[in-house]
N, C-alpha and C positions, 0 to 999 in steps of 0.2 A: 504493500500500500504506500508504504512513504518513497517509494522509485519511482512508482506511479503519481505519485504529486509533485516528486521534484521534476520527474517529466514536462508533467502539465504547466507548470509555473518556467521553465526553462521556457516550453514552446509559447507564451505568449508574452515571456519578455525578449525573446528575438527579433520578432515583428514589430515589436514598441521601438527596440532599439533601432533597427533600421529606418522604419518611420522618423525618429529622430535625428537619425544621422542625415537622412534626405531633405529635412527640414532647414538641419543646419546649412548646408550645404547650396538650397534655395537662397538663401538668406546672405550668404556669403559674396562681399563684393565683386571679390577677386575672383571665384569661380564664376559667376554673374558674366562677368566681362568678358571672359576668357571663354567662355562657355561659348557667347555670342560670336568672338571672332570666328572658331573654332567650327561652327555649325555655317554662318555665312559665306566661309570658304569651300570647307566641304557642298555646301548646295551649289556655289559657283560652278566646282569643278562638276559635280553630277549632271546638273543641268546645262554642261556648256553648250552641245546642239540647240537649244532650244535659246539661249543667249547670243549664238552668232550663227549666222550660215555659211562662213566664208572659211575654206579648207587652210587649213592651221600650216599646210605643206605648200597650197599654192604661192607660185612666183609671180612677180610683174615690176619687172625690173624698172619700168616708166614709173613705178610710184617711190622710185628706193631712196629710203632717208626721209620720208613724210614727218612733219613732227606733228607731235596732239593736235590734231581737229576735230572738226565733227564728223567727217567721214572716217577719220582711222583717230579713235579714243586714245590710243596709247601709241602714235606711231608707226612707221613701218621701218624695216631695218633694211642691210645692205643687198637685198634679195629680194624686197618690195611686197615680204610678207607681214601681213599685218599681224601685230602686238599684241592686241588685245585678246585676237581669236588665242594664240598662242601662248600667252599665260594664261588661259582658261585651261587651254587643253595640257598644259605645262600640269597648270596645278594638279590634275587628275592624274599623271605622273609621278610628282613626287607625296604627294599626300599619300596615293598608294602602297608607296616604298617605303616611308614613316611607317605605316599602319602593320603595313604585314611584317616586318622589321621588329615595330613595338610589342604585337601578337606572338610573332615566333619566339622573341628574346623574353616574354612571360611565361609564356608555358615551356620553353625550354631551361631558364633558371629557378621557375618552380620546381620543375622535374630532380633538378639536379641538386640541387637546394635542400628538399627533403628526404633524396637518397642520404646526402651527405651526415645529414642529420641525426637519421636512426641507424643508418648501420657504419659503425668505428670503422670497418676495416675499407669501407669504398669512400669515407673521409676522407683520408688521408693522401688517395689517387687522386678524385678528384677534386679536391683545393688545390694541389698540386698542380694541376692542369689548369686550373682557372689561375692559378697566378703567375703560372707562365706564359698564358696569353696577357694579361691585364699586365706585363711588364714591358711590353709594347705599347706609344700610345695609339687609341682608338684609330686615328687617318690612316696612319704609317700601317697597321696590321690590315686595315680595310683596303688600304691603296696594293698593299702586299699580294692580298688573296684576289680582287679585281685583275689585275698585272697576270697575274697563275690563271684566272679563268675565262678574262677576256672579257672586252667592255660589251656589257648587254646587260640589261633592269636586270636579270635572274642574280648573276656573278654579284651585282652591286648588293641585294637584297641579302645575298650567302656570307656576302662580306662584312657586313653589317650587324646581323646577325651574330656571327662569328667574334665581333671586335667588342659587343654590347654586353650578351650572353655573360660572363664571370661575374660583373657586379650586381646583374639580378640575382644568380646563383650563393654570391656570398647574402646579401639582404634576405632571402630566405632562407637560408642556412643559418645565422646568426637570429633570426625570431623563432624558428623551428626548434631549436636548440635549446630557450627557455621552455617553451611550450613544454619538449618533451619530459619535463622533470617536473612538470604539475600534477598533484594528486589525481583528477580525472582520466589523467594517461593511464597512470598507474593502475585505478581500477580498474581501468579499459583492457589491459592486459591480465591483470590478475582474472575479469571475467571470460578470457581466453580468446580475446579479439585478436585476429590477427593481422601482421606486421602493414599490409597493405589496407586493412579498416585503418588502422589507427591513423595512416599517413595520409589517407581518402577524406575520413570524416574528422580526423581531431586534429592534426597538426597545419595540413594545406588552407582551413578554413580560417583558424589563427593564427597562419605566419601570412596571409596575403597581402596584406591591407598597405604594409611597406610597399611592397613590390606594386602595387596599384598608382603609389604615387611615382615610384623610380619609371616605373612603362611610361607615363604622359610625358617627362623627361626625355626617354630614350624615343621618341614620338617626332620631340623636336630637335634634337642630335641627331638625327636619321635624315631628317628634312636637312637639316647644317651639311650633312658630312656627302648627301647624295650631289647637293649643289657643289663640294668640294671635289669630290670623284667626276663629275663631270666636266667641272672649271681647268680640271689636270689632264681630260683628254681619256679618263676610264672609268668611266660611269656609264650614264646609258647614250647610247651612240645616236648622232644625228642622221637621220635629218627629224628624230624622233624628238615631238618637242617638252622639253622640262625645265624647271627654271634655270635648275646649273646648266645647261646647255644656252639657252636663250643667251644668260653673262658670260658666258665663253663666246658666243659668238660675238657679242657685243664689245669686247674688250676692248676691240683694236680700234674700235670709232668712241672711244666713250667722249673725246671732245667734241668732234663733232655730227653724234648723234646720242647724247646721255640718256635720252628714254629708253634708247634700249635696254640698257641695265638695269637705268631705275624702278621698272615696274614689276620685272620680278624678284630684282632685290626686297621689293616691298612686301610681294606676295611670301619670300621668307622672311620678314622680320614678323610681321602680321602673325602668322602661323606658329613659329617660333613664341613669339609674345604668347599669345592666346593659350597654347599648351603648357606653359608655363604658368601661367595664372591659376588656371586649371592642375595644375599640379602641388602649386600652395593651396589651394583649395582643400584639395582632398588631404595633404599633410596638415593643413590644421585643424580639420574636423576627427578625419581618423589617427591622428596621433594623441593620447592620451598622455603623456610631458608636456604638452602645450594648452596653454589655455586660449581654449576661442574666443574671440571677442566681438565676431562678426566683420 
């Protein structure tokens, strides 16, 4: 009977709690803000057919170097493609590369994170391994495995992935790690739960919350580092358009013709900004060291 009521009282302070946490979270300027950018980009990119008609690849050399007007919003560049269509379809690009980048680098440093965690002897290998990637920095190991696999989104994604990957892994590993020395572990095993319940339902559900905030992070270092792989000539290859391609192509005229850089400079500072905001967001509601203050 009394397992049965701590049940009960367990299962409807969880939903109080997340109701609260969502509230807070509402409320929260910086997530507010961030949230905003975050969503008006992403719709940008989703809906860019229906924002422009004009093929993101087509040439017309007669219009090359147009700067901001009404006919071309953002310019056209030294190939007389327009700007505008092109950071649309750009952003769908790299926001993609962010996302699945930030996706993979969660569920693969939760994986590893909570192996590390419950079992001593595959600790010890793989920290091992995550710190000897993480003693490279992040471009240098990304621009490394790009270089080894050859410029194309995929390589860029692999690499990324690859150079992110160790400090999710240690963030779940070091919360896993208290977790697993709480009394309800304990029972959990003593009631003969085994190794993969405990790491399913009791350790992954309380060591995430870290890693929630490091992914929106690693969200917008993805978007940083793909504009940087591209700007070095191995990222995703032209004439496929993305921002860091766009400032690559743009470099050589940035006197005189700046808009080409500057608007998708903007589209990552924007992006960058906005997941970041959203990332203090979530660190100050779900970190309990800190106090919210809205």
């Amino acid at each position: 009977m009394t397992d049965l009521a701590v049940g009960a009282v367990a299962g409807t302070l969880a939903p109080r709690r997340q109701f609260v946490l969502l509230r807070r979270l509402a409320a929260h300027r910086s997530f507010q803000i961030g949230l905003v950018l975050v969503v008006l980009l992403g719709l940008a990119a989703i809906f860019a057919p229906l924002l422009t008609s004009v093929d993101p690849s087509a040439m017309k050399v007669r219009f090359r170097f147009r700067p901001p007007s009404a006919a071309f919003p953002f310019g056209t560049d030294n190939f007389g493609r327009d700007i505008f269509t092109r950071v649309l379809y750009g952003a769908r690009v790299s926001l993609w590369i962010g996302l699945v980048v930030a996706v993979s680098t969660g569920i693969l440093g939760a994986a590893i994170g909570i192996l590390a965690a419950q079992f001593h002897r595959l600790d010890s290998i793989l920290m091992r391994c995550m710190d000897a990637l993480m003693s490279f920095p992040a471009i240098l190991l990304a621009l490394g495995v790009t270089a080894a696999l050859g410029p194309r989104m995929e390589s860029v994604i692999v690499a990324l992935t690859v150079a992110y990957v160790p400090a999710g892994a240690r963030i779940v590993r070091a919360s896993a790690l208290v977790v697993r020395e709480l009394d309800y572990i304990a029972a959990a095993r003593i009631a003969g739960a085994s190794n993969a319940r405990i790491m399913i339902r009791h350790m992954l559900p309380n060591s995430v919350s870290p890693l929630l905030v490091h992914v929106t992070f690693v969200f917008a270092y993805a978007i940083l580092a793909e504009a940087a792989l591209s700007f070095l000539g191995v990222g995703v290859p032209p004439p496929t358009a993305s921002w860091g391609n766009i400032i690559a192509e743009g470099r050589d005229y940035a006197t005189e013709a700046w808009w080409v850089m500057l608007f998708p400079g903007l589209g990552i500072t924007l992006s960058a900004l906005g997941l970041n905001l959203v990332g203090d967001g979530l660190r100050d509601v779900l970190d309990p060291r800190l106090s919210w203050r809205g």
